[in-house]
Every structure is written in C-alpha cells, then in structure tokens.
C-alpha positions in Angstrom: -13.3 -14.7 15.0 -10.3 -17.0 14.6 -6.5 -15.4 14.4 -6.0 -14.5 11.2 -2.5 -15.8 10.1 -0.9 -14.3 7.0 2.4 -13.6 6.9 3.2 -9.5 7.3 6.5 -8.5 5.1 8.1 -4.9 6.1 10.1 -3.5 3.4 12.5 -0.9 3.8 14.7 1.5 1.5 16.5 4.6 0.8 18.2 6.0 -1.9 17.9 3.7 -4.9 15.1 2.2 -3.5 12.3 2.7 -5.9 14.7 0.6 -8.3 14.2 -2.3 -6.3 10.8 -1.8 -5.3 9.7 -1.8 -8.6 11.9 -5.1 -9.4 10.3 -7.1 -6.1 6.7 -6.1 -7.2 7.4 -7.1 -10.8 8.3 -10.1 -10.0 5.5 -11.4 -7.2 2.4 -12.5 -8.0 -0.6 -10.3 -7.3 -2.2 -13.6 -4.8 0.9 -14.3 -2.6 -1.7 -14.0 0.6 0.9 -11.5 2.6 0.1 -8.3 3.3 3.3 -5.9 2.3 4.4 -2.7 3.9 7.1 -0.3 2.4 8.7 2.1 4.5 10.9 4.5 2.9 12.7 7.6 3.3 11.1 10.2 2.0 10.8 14.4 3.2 8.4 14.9 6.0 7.0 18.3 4.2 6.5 16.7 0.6 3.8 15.0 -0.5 4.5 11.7 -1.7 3.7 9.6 -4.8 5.0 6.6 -3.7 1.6 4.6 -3.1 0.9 5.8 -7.1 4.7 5.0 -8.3 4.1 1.3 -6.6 0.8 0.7 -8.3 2.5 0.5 -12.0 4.6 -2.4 -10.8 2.3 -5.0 -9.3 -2.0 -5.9 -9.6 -2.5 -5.8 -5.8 -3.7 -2.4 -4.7 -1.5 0.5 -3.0 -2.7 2.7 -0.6 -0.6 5.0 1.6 -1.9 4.6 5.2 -3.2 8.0 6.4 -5.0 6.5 9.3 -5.4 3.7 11.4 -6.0 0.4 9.1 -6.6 -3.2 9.1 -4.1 -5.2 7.6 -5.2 -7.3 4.6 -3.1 -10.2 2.5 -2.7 -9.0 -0.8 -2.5 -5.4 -0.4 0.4 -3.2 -0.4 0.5 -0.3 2.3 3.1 2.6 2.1 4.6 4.6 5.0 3.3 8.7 4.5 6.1 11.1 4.8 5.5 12.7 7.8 4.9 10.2 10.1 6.3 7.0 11.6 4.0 3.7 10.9 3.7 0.6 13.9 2.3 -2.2 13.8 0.1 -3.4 16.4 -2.1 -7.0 15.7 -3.2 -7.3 12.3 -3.6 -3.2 12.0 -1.0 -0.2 11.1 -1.3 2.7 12.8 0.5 6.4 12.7 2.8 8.2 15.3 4.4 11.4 15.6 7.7 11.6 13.7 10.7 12.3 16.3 11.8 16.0 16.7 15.8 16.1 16.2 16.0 14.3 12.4 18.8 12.6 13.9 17.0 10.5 16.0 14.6 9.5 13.2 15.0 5.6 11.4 11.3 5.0 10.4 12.7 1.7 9.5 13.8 0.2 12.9 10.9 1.5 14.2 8.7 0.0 12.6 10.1 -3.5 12.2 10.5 -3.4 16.0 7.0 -2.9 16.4 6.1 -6.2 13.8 8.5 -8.3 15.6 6.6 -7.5 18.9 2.9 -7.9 17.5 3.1 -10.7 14.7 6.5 -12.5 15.7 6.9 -15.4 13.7 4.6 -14.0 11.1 6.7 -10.8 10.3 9.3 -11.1 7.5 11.3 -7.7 6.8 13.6 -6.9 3.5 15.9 -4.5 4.1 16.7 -2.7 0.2 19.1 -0.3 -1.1 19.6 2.6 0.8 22.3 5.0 2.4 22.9 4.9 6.3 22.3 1.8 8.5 18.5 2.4 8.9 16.5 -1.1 9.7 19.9 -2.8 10.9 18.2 -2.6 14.5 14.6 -3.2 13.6 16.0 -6.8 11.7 17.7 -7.7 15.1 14.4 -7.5 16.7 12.6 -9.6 13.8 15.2 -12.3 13.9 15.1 -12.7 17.7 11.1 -13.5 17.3 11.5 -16.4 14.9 10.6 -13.8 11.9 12.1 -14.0 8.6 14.9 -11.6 7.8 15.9 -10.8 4.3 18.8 -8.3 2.9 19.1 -7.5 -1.0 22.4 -8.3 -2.3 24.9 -5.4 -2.1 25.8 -5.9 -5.8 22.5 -5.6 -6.6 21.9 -2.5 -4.5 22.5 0.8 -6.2 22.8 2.0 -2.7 24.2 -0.8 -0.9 25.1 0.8 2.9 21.5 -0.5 4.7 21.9 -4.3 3.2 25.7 -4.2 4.0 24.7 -2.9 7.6 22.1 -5.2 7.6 24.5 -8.6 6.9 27.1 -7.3 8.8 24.7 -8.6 12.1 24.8 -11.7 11.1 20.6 -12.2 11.4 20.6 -11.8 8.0 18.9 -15.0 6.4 18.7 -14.9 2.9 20.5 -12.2 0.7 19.2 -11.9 -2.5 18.4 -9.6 -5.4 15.6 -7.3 -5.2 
C-alpha cells in the first residue's frame, strides 16, 4: 500500500475556543482532503459534547476518538476528556492522562507526537485559550518542516495561548479563526 499523504492539522483551544472552532469549520469546505484533530480543554470527569457541538458547524463528520483510529482526510476527530490523544503514522491513539493536573497540557502533547510521526505533513493552530498550552508542542512542529499557525490575539476572546504561541517566534501565519 503506498504512503498515504494528506496533510494532518492539530487544533488546539481553551477558554473561548468553541467561538473559534465554530468560525474555522464555517468557513472550510467539507473536501479540503486533511484530516483535522481538535484538542481542547475540557474536565476529565464530564462527558463531553464537543464532537456533537462541532458537527453543526461543518459537512465533514465528527467523531470523538474513544479508541485507537485510522486517520482519514476529511473527517474531524475530537480529543475525549479524560484522556490524552498521540499520534502515531496515519492513526490516533489514547493514553493515560498525567496524575498531578499540573503537569497536564494535552495540547503540547499531542502536537509533539504529530511533529515526530507525520513531520512535514502536520500543521497545528493554536486558538483562543488561557495559559500557554501548545506553545511547546508548536516548537516541535516548526522544527520538522510542519506548518504552524496562531489565531490573531485580537481575534481571540482568550488570547494568552496565541500570544504565548507568537511570542516563540515559530509562529508562521497569525490569522483570524
């Protein structure tokens, strides 16, 4: 079977994210041929309604990964709760969340693991949000030849993780959500 080589695009948010969710899938055709994959901050002990919330804004299905899964352009794959997501090849799998809250950023881990499996393929957005959460993940993405995207601050109702995120200096394009 030949390497399959769609572009992968990791999006990440906090507080005042589901504003600027909704305005990227609004505005993206349903046949872009990436595969997209939102990680956001949400309770470990809730259930979530993200993958639902996501499927009124854009044609492409949603599905919250609850289990290993093959990667697919055109689709749109949501981060659970309760668990941090990796990438590894063209698939998403699950790990164990870390213990101490303060050492969890869902964010960075997960864009770390896209830069090391798809490299040039992986693009990552980081989105409004609180905290600094992706600013290390982004790093990794840009070293591998990936693309790496912040929203603008002034168009982030939360605008701490794209300001963190520019402030590297790996940021490529900052534009609105």
């Amino acid at each position: 079977e030949p390497p399959r080589s769609f572009l992968v695009v990791a999006l990440g948010a906090s507080a005042g994210g589901l504003n600027a969710l909704q305005q990227f899938f609004e505005h993206l055709p349903p046949d872009s041929g990436m595969a997209f994959v939102v990680m956001m901050h949400l309770a470990p002990d809730y259930e979530s309604h993200l993958a639902a919330l996501l499927q009124g804004f854009t044609e492409m299905p949603v599905q919250q990964v609850n289990d290993t899964i093959a990667l697919e352009p055109n689709q749109v794959y949501v981060a659970p709760p309760n668990r941090n997501l990796f990438a590894l090849g063209d698939h998403l799998g699950l790990a164990a969340l870390e213990e101490q809250r303060s050492d969890r950023a869902p964010i960075d881990y997960f864009f770390r693991t896209l830069a090391s499996t798809l490299g040039t393929r992986a693009i990552c957005v980081v989105l409004s949000g609180s905290g600094s959460d992706g600013t290390l993940g982004l790093r990794h993405i840009k070293e591998v030849g990936g693309l790496t995207v912040a929203q603008d601050p002034a168009d982030a109702e939360y605008d701490a993780m794209p300001q963190s995120a520019i402030a590297t200096g790996f940021v490529e394009l900052i534009l609105p959500a």
